[in-house]
C-alpha positions as CSV (number, residue, x, y, z in Angstrom):
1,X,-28.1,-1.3,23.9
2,X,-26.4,-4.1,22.3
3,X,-22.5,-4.3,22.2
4,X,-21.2,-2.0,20.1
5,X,-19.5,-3.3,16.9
6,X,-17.1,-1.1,14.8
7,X,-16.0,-2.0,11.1
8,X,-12.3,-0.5,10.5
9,X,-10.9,-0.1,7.5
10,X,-7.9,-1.6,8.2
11,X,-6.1,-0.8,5.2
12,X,-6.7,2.6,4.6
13,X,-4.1,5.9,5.7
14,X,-0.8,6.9,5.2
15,X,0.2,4.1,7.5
16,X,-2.1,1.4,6.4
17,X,-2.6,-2.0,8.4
18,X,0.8,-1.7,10.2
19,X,-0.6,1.4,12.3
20,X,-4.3,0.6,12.6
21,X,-4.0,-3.4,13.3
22,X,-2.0,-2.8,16.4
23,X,-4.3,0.8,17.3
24,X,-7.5,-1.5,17.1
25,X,-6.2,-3.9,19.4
26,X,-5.7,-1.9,22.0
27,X,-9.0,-0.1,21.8
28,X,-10.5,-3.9,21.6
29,X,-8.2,-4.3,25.0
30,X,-9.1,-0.9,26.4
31,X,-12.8,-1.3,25.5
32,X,-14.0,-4.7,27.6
33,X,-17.4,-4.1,25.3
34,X,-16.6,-3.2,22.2
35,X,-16.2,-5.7,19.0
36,X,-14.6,-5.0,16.0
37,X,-14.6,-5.6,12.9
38,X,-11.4,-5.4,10.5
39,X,-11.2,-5.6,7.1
40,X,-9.0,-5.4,4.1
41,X,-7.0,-8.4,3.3
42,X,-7.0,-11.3,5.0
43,X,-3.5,-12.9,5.2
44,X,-2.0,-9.9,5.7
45,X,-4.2,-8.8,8.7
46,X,-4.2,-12.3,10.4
47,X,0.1,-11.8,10.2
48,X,-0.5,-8.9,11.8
49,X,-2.5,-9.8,14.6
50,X,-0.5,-12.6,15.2
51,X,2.3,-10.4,16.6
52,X,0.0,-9.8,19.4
53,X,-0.8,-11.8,22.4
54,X,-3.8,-12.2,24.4
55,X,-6.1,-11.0,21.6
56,X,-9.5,-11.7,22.7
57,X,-11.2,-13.2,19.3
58,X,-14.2,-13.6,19.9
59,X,-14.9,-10.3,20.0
60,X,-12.3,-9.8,16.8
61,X,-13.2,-10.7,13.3
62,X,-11.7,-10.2,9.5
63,X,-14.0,-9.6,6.5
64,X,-11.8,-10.0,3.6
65,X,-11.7,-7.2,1.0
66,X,-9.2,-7.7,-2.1
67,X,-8.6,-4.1,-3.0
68,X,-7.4,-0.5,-1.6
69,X,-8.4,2.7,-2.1
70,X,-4.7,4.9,-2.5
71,X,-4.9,8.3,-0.8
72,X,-4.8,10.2,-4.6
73,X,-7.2,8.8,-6.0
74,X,-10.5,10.5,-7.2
75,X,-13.3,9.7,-5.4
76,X,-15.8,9.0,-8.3
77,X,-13.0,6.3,-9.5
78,X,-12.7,4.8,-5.9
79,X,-16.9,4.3,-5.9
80,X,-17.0,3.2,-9.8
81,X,-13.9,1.0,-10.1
82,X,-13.3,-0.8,-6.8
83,X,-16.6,-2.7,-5.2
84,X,-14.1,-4.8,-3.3
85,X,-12.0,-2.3,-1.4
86,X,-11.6,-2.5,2.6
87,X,-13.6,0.8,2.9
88,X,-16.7,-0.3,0.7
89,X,-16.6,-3.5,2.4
90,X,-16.7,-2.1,5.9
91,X,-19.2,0.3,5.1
92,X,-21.6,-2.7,3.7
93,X,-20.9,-4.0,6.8
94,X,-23.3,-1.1,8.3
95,X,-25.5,-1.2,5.5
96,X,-26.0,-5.2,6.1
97,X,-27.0,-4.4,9.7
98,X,-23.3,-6.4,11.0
99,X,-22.1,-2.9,12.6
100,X,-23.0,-0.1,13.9
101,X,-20.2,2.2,12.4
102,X,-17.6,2.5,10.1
103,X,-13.9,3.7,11.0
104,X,-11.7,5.1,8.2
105,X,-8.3,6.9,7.9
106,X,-8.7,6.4,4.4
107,X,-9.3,8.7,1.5
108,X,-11.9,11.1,2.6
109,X,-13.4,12.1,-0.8
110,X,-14.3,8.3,-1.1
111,X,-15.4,7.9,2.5
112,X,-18.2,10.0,1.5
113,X,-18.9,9.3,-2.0
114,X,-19.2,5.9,-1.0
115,X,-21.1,6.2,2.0
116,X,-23.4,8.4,0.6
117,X,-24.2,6.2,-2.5
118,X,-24.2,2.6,-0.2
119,X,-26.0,4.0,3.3
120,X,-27.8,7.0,1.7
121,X,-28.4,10.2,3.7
122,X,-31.4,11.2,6.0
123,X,-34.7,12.6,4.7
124,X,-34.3,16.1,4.3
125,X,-30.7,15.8,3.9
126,X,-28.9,16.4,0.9
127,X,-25.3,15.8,2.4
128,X,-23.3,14.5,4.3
129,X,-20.6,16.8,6.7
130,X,-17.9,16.1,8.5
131,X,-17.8,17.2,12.2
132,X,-15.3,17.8,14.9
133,X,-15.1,19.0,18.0
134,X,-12.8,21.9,18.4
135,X,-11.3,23.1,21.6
136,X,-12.8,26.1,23.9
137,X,-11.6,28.1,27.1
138,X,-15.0,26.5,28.6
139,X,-13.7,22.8,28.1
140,X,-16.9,21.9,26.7
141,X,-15.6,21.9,23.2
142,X,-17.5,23.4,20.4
143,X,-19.0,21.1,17.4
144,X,-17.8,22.6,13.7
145,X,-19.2,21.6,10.8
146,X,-18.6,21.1,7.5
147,X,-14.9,20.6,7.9
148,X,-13.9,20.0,4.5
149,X,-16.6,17.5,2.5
150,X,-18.6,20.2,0.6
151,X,-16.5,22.7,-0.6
152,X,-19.4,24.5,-2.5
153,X,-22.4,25.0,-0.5
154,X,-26.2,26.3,-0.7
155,X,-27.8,28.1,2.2
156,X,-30.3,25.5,2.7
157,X,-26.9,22.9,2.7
158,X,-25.7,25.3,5.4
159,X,-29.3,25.0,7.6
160,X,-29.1,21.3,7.2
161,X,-25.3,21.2,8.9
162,X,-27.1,23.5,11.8
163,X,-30.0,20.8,12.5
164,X,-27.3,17.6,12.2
165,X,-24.7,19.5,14.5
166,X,-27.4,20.0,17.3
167,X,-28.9,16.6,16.9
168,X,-25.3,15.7,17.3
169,X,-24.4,17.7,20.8
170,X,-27.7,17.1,22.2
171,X,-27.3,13.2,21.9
172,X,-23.7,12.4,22.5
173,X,-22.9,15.6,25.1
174,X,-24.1,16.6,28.6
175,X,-22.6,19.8,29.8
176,X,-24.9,22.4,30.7
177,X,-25.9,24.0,27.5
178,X,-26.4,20.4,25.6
179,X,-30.0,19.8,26.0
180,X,-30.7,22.7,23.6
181,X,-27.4,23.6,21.9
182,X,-26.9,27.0,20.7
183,X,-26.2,27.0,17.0
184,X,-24.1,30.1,15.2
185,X,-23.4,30.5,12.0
186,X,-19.5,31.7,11.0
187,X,-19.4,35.1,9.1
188,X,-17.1,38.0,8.9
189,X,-18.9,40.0,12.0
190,X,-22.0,39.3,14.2
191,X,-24.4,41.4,12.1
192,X,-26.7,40.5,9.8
193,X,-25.3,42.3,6.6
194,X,-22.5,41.0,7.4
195,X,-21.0,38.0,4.8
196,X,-21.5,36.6,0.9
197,X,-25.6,36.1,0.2
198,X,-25.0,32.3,0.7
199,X,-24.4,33.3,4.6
200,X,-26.7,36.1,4.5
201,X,-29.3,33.9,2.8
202,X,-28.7,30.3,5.3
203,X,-28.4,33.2,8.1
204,X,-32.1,33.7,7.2
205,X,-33.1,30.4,6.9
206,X,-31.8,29.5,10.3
207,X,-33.8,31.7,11.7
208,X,-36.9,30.1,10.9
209,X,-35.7,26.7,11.9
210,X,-36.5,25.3,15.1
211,X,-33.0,25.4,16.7
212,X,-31.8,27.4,19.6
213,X,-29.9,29.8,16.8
214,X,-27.4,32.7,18.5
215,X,-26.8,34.6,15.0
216,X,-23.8,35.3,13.7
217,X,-20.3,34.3,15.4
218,X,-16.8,35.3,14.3
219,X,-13.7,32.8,14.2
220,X,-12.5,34.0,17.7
221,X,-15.6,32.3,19.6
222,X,-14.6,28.8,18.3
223,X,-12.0,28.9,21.1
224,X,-14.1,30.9,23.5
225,X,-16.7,28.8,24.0
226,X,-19.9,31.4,22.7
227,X,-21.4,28.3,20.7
228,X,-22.4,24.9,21.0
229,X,-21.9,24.1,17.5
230,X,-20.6,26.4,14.6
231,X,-21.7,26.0,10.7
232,X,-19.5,26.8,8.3
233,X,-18.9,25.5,4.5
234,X,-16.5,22.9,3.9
235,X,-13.7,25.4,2.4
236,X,-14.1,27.8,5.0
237,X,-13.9,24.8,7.3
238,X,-10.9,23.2,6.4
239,X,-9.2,25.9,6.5
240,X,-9.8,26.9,9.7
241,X,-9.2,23.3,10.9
242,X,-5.7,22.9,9.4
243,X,-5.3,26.8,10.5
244,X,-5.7,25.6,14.5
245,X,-3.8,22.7,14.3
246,X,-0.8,24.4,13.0
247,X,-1.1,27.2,15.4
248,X,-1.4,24.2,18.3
249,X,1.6,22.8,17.4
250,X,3.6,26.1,17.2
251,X,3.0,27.4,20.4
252,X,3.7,24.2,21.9
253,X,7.0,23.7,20.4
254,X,7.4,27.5,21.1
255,X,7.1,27.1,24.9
256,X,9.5,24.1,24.9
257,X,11.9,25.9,22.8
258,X,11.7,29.3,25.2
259,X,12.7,27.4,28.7
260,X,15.6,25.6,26.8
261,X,17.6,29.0,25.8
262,X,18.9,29.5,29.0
263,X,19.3,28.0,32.3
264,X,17.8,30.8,33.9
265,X,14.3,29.6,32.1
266,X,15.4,26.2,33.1
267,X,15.0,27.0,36.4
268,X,11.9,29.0,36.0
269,X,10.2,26.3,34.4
270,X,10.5,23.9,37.3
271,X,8.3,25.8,39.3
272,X,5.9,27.1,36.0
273,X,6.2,23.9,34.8
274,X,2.2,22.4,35.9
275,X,0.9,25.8,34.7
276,X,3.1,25.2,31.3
277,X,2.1,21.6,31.2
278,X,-1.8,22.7,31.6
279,X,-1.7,25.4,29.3
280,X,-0.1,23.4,26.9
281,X,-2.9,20.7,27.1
282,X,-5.6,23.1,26.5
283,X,-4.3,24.4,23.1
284,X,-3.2,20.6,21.9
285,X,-5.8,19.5,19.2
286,X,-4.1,16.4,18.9
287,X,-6.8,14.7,21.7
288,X,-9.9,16.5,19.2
289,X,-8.0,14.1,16.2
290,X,-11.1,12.3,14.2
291,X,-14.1,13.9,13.0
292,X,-17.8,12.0,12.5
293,X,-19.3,12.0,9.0
């Protein structure tokens, strides 16, 4: 395989070029193969970079784009009304064969709008989903999808999300299940009457489709490692995403807020402390961050 080569979006985020600039130069420092791409605007980007030593450019380079997409703004207006933003620009860098993938912390409604209208989707598939990879006791992680890009969703949307998240595990993962990923669909309870007749109806669907399908799986088996990948809608999944990664944060702030009330528990937690450090890593969904779309 040739060197990978990523396009960033360098101006999109809450935080813009000032956070991502300096991020992609240490993953272009971190990564002896890797080349990127950056674009947005040029002057500013080039200032930026310049703050940096030992940049290696030849495996650096800026594509100009002119405009930004804002964070607010609606995603039919980002595609429409600005051809020349950094995240149309680095997605044409994909479509023009001059990388391999796009990076964005951009606007997410136009991340797909856009990439579905320049880069198209897959025969057989309607649209696009976003996927992560959630946490689970097994340390394999589990594959959810749609995580917030189709709100509203068909059964046969619902089966297409099942046959992109196995594709998915069984080419980028290799723990033991991988090879043929099991596949469950998330509902209310494990049987079959169970959930609204979109679920019922995709829970049908997926039967007949040639995936290593487990049925129906409740929330809890997200964490528990019972699935490979999970299919959800993009409500249902967003929701449950945000859901996690405020409960993630709460019990670790909880746990450093318990061993500071007295110094008792500070003396406790000296000898608890690799157990407390451990189990604190394996609820922190700040190492899942990113999702694919």
């Amino acid at each position: 395989m040739s060197a990978p080569i990523i396009a960033v979006d360098a101006m999109g985020g809450d935080f813009g070029p000032h956070c991502i600039v300096p991020a992609s130069l240490a993953c272009l420092a971190e990564i002896p193969s890797l080349h990127l791409v950056l674009v947005g605007q040029e002057s500013l980007l080039e200032e930026l970079i310049a703050r940096h030593s030992g940049v290696d450019r030849s495996r650096l380079r800026i594509e100009h784009a002119a405009e930004v997409i804002g964070m607010a703004e609606r995603p039919s207006q980002a595609l429409r009304g600005k051809p020349d933003s950094s995240m149309r620009v680095a997605i044409n860098q994909v479509k023009d064969g001059q990388a391999h993938a796009v990076v964005s912390a951009g606007n997410t409604g136009a991340l797909m709008a856009i990439a579905r209208f320049v880069l198209k989707t897959l025969d057989g598939i309607d649209r696009p989903a976003i996927a992560s990879i959630m946490p689970s006791m097994d340390e394999t992680g589990t594959v959810v999808l749609d995580l917030g890009a189709n709100v509203d969703c068909t059964a046969e949307h619902l089966q297409q999300f099942a046959l992109m998240g196995s594709s998915l595990v069984a080419a980028t993962m290799a723990h033991a299940t991988a090879d043929n990923p099991r596949v469950g669909l998330l509902n209310i309870g494990h049987e079959d009457m169970k959930g609204n007749e979109v679920v019922k109806a995709a829970g049908e669907l997926l039967k007949q489709t040639p995936i290593n399908f487990i049925g129906n799986v409740e929330g809890n088996q997200i964490f528990t490692g019972g699935a490979d990948v999970i299919v959800c809608d993009g409500f249902v999944g967003n929701v449950l995403l945000k859901t996690s990664e405020g409960l993630s944060q709460m019990v670790r702030q909880r746990l450093t807020h318990e061993f500071k009330k007295s110094i008792w528990r500070k003396l406790t937690a000296v000898f608890a402390l690799p157990a407390i450090n451990g189990f604190k890593r394996s609820v922190d969904n700040r190492p899942f961050n990113g999702a694919a779309l």
